[in-house]
Each structure stands twice: as C-alpha cells, then as structure tokens.
Backbone as JSON Lines, residues from 0, in Angstrom:
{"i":0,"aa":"X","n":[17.83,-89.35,56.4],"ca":[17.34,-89.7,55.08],"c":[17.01,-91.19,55.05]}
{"i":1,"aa":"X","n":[15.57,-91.59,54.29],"ca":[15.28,-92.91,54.49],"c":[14.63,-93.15,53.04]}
{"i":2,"aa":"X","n":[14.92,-94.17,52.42],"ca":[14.5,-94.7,50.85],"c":[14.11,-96.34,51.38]}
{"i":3,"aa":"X","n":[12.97,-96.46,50.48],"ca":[11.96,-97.64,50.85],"c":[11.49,-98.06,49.12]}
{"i":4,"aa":"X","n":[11.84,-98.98,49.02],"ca":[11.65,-99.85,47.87],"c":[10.58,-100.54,47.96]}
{"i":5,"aa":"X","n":[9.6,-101.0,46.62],"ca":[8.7,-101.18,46.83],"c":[7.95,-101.87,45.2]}
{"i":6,"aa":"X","n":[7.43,-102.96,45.2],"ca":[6.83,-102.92,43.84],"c":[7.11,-104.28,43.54]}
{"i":7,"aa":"X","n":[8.0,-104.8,43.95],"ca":[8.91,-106.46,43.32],"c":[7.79,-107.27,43.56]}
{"i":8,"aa":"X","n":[7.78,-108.05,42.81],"ca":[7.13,-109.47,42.92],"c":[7.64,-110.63,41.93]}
{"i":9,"aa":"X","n":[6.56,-111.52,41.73],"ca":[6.96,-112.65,40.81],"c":[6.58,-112.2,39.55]}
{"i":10,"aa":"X","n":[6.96,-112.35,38.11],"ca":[6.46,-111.73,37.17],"c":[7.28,-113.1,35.98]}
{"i":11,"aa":"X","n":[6.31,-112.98,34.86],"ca":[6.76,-114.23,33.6],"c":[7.23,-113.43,32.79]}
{"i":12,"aa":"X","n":[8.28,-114.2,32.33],"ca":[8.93,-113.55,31.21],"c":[8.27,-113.02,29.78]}
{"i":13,"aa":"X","n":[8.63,-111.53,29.97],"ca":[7.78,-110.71,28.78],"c":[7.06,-109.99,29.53]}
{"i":14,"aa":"X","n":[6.89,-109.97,30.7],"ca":[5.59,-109.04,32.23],"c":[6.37,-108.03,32.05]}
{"i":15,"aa":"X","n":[5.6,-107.39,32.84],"ca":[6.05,-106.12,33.46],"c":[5.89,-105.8,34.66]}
{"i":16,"aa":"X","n":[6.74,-104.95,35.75],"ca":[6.62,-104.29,37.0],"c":[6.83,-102.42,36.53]}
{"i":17,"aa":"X","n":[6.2,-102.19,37.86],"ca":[6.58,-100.92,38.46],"c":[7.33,-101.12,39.5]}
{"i":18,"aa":"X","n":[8.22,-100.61,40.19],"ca":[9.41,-100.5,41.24],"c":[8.93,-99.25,41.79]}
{"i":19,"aa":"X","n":[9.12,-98.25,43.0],"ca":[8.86,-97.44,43.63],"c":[9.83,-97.05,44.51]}
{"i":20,"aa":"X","n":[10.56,-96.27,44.78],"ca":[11.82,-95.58,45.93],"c":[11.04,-94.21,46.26]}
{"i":21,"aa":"X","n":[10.17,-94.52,47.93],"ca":[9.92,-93.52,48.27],"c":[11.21,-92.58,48.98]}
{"i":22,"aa":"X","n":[11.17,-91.62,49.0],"ca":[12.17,-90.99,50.28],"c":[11.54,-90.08,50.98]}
{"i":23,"aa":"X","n":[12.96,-89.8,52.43],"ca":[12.15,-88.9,53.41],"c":[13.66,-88.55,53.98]}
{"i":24,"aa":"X","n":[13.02,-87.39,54.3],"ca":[14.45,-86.96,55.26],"c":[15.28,-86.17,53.72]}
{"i":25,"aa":"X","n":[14.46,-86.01,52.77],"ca":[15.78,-85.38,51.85],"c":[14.56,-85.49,50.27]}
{"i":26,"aa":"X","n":[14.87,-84.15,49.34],"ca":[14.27,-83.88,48.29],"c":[14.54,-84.98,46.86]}
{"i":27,"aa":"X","n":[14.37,-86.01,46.52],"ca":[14.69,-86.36,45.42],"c":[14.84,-85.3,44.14]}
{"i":28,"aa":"X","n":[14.18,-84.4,44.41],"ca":[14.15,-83.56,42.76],"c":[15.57,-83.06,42.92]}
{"i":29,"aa":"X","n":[16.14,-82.75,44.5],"ca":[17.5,-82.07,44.42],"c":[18.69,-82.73,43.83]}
{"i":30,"aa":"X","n":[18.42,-84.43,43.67],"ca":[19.22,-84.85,43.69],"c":[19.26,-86.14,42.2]}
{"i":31,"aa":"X","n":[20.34,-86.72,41.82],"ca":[20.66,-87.17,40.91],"c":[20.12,-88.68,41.54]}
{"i":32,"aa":"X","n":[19.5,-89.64,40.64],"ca":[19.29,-90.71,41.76],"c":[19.06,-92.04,40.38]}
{"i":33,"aa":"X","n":[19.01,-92.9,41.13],"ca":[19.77,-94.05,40.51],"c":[19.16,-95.53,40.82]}
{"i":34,"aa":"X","n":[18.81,-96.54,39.58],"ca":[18.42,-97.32,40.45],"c":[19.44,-98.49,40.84]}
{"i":35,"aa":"X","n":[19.51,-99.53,41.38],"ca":[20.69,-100.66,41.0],"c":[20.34,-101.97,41.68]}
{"i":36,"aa":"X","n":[20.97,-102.98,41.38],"ca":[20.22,-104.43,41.43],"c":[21.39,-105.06,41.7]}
{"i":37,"aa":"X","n":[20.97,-106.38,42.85],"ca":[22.35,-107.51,42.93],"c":[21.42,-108.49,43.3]}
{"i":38,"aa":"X","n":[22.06,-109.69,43.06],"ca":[22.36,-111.14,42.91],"c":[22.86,-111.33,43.89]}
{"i":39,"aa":"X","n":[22.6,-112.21,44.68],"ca":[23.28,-112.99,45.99],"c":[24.75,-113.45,45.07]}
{"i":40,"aa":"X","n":[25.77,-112.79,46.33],"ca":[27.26,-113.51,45.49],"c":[27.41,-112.63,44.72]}
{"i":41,"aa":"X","n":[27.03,-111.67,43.96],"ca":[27.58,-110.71,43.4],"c":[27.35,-109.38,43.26]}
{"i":42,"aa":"X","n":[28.33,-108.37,42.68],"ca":[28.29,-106.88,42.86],"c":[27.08,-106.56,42.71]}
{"i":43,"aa":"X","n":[26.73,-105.24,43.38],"ca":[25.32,-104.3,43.12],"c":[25.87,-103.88,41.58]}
{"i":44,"aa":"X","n":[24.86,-104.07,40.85],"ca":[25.09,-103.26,39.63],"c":[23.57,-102.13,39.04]}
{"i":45,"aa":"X","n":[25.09,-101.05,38.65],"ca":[23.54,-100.07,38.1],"c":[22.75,-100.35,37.11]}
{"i":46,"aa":"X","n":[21.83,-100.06,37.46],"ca":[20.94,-100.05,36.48],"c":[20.45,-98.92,35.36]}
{"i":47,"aa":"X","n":[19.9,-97.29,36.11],"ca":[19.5,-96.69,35.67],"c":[19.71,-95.27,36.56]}
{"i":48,"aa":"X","n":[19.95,-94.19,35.87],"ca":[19.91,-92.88,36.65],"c":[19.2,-92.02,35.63]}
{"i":49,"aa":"X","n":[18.58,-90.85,36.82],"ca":[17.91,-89.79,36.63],"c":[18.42,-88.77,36.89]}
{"i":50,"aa":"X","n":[18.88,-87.65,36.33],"ca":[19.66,-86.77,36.61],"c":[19.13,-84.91,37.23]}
{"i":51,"aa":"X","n":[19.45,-84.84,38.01],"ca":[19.51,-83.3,38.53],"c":[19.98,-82.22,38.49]}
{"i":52,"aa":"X","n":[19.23,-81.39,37.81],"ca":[18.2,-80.74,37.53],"c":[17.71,-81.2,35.84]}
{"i":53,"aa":"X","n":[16.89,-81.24,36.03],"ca":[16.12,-82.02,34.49],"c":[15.84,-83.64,34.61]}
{"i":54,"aa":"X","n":[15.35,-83.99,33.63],"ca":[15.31,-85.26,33.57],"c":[15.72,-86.46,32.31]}
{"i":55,"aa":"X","n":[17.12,-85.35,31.93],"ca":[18.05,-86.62,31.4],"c":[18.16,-88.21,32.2]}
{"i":56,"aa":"X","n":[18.41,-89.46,31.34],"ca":[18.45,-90.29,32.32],"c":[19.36,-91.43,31.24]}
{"i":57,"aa":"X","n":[19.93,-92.47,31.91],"ca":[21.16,-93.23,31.5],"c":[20.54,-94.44,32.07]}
{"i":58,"aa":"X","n":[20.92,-95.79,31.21],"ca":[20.96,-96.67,31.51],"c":[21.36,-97.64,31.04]}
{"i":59,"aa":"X","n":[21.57,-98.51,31.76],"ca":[23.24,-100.14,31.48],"c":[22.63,-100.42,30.27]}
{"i":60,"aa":"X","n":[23.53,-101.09,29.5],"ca":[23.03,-101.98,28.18],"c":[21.72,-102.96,28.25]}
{"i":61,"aa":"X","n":[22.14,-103.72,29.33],"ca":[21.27,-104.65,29.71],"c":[20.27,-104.38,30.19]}
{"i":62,"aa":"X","n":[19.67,-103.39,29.95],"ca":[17.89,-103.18,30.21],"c":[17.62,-101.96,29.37]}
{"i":63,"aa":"X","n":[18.86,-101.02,28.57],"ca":[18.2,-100.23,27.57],"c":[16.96,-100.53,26.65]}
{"i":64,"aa":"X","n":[16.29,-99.5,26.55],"ca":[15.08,-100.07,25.87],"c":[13.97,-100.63,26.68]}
{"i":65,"aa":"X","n":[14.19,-101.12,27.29],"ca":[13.7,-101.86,28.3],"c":[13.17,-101.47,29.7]}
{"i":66,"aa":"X","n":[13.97,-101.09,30.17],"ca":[13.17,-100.23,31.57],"c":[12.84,-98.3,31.33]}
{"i":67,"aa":"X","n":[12.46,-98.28,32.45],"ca":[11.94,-96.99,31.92],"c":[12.54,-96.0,33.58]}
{"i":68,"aa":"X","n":[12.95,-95.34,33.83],"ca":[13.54,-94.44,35.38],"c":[12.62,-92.87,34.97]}
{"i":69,"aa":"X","n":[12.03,-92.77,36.3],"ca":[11.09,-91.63,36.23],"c":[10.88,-91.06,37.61]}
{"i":70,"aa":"X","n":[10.62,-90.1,37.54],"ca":[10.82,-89.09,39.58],"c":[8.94,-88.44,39.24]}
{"i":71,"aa":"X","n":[8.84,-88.45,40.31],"ca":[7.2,-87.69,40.71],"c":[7.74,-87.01,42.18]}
{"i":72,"aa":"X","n":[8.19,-85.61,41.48],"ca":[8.5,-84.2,42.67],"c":[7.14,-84.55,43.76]}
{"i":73,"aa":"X","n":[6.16,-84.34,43.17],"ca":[5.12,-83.99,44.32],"c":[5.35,-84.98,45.25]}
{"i":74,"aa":"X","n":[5.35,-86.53,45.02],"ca":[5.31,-87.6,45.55],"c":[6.55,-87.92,46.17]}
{"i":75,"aa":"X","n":[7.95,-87.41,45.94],"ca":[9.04,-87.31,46.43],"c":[9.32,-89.1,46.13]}
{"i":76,"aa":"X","n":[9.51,-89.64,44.89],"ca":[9.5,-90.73,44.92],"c":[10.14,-90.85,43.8]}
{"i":77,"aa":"X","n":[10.98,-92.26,43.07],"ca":[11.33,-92.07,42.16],"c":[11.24,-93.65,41.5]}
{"i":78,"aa":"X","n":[10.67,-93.71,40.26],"ca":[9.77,-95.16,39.61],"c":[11.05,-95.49,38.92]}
{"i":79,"aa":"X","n":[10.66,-97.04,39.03],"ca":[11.76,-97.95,37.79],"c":[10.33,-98.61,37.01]}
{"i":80,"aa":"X","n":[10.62,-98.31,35.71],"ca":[8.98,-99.33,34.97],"c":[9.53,-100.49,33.97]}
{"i":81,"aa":"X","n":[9.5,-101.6,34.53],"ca":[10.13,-102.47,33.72],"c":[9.34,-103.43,32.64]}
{"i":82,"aa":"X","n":[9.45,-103.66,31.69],"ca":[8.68,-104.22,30.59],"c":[10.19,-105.06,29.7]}
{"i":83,"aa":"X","n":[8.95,-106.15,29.39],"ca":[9.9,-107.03,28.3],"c":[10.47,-107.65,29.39]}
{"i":84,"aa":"X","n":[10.16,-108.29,30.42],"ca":[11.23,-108.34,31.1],"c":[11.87,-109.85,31.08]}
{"i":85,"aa":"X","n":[12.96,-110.39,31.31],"ca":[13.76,-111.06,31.35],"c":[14.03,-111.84,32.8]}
{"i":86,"aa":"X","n":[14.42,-113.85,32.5],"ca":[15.01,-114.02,33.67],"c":[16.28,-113.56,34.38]}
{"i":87,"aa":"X","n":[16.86,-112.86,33.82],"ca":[17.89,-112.3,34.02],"c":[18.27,-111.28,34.9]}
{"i":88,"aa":"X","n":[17.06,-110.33,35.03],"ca":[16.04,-109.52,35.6],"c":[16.19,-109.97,37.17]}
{"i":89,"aa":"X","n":[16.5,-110.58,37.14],"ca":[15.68,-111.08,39.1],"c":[16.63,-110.95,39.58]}
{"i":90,"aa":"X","n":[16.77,-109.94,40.5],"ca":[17.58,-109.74,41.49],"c":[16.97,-108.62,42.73]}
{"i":91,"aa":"X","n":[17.61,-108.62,43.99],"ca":[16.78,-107.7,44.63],"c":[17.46,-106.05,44.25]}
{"i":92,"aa":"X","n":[16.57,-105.02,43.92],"ca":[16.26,-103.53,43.22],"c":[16.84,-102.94,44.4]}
{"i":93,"aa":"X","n":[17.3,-101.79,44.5],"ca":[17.68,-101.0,45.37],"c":[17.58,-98.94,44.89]}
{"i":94,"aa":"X","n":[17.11,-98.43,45.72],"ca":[17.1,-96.93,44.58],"c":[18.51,-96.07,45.71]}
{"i":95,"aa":"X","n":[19.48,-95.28,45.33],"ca":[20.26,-94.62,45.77],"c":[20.55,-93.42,44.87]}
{"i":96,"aa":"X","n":[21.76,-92.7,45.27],"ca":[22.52,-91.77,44.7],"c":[23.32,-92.66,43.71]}
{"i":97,"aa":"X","n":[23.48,-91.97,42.42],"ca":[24.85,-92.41,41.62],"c":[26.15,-92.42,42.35]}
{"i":98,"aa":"X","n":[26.87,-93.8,41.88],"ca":[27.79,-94.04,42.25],"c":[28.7,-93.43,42.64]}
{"i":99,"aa":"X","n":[28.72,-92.05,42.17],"ca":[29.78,-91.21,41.95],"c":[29.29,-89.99,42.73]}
{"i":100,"aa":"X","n":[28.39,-89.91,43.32],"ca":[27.41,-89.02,44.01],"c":[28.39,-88.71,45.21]}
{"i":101,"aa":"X","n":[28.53,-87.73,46.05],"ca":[29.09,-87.47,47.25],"c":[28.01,-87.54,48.41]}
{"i":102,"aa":"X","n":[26.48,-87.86,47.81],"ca":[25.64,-87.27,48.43],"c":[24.69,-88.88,48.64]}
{"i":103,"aa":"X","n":[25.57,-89.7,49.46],"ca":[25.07,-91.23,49.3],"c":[24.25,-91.66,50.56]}
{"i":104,"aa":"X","n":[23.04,-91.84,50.13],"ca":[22.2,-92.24,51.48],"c":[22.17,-93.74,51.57]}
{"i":105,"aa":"X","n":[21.78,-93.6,52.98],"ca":[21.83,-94.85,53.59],"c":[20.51,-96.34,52.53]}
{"i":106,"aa":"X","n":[21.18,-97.25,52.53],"ca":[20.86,-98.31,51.93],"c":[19.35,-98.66,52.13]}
{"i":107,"aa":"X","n":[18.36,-98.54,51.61],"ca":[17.31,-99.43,52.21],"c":[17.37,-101.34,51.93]}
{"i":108,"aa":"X","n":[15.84,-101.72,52.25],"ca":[15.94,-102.69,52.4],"c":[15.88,-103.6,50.8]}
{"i":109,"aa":"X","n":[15.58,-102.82,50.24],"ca":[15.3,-103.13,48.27],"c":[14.28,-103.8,48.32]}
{"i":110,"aa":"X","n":[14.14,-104.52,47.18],"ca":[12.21,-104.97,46.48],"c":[12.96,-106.22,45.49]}
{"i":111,"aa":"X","n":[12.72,-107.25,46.26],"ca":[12.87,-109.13,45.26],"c":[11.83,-108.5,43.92]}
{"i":112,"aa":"X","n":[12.73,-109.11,43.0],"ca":[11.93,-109.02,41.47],"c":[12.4,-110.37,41.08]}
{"i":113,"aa":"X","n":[11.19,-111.23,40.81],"ca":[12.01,-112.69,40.3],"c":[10.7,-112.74,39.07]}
{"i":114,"aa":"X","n":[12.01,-113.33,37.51],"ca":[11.07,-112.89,36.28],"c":[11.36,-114.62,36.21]}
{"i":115,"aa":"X","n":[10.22,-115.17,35.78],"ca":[10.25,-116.87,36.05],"c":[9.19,-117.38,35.8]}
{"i":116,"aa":"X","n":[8.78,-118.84,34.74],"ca":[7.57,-118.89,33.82],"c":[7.43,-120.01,35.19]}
C-alpha cells in the first residue's frame, strides 16, 4: 500500500488549496481515511476523516467550517479542500487511516502548505 500527497504550496491568507492522497496497493472506498498535519517539533495532529461505508466526515475545531474532506472511488484518491485559510494552516499534510484504525498504512511523504502574505 502506497499514499502520495500532493497539492501544497504557498498560499495568502484567506486562499485556498486543494490537497490530493492518491493510493495504490489498497481501495480507499474500503476504508475510513483521514487527513492530518504537523509542525516541525510537534505532534501530527488530525485534521479531518471520511468515513466507511458512506460519507459521513469529522473534523478538529480548528478548521471546521473551513476545510472540506472528500474521496473520488473512481480515482481511488481522497481530497482535503481548504478555504479561508489561515497562517496557522502551514504545516506539512499527510492522508492515512484514523487513528484508531487497525488498518494503518505506511506514511507517505506529505504536501508543505505554507499560508503567508
């Protein structure tokens, strides 16, 4: 199983991105999936999950409203859409299983998002 992040760049506060977690080696629709973000020096924190089967989805205080977590079956991929966005925001993105998942794939390399006028 392999997840590839994709989408980060430089963006001004109030921009917007798209984020992208392709996978391979394994079905995203099967599975519950999640996005999450860290800061050099500190914990990965979640961000957002999409849940399996359906597409209930949860996300931290700190970007409710605000980001958007979405899966494209055909494309086997799963979007973070961020708007309004914040310096606060910048950290490098990562897409996985929920924390709590038994079903935890290997780490990719994540996607730098730096929100900065």
């Amino acid at each position: 199983a392999r997840l590839v992040e994709s989408g980060g760049g430089l963006v001004q506060p109030g921009g917007s991105l798209r984020l992208s977690c392709s996978a391979s080696g394994f079905t995203v629709s099967a599975y519950a999936m999640s996005w999450y973000r860290q800061n050099s020096g500190k914990e990965r924190e979640l961000v957002a999950t999409i849940w399996s089967p359906g597409q209930a989805t949860l996300y931290s205080d700190s970007v409710k409203g605000r980001f958007t977590i979405s899966r494209d079956n055909a494309k086997n991929t799963v979007y973070l859409q961020m708007n309004s966005m914040k310096p606060e925001d910048t950290a490098v993105y990562y897409c996985n299983t929920p924390p709590q998942s038994p079903y935890r794939k290997n780490w990719g390399q994540g996607t730098q998002v730096t929100v900065s006028s």
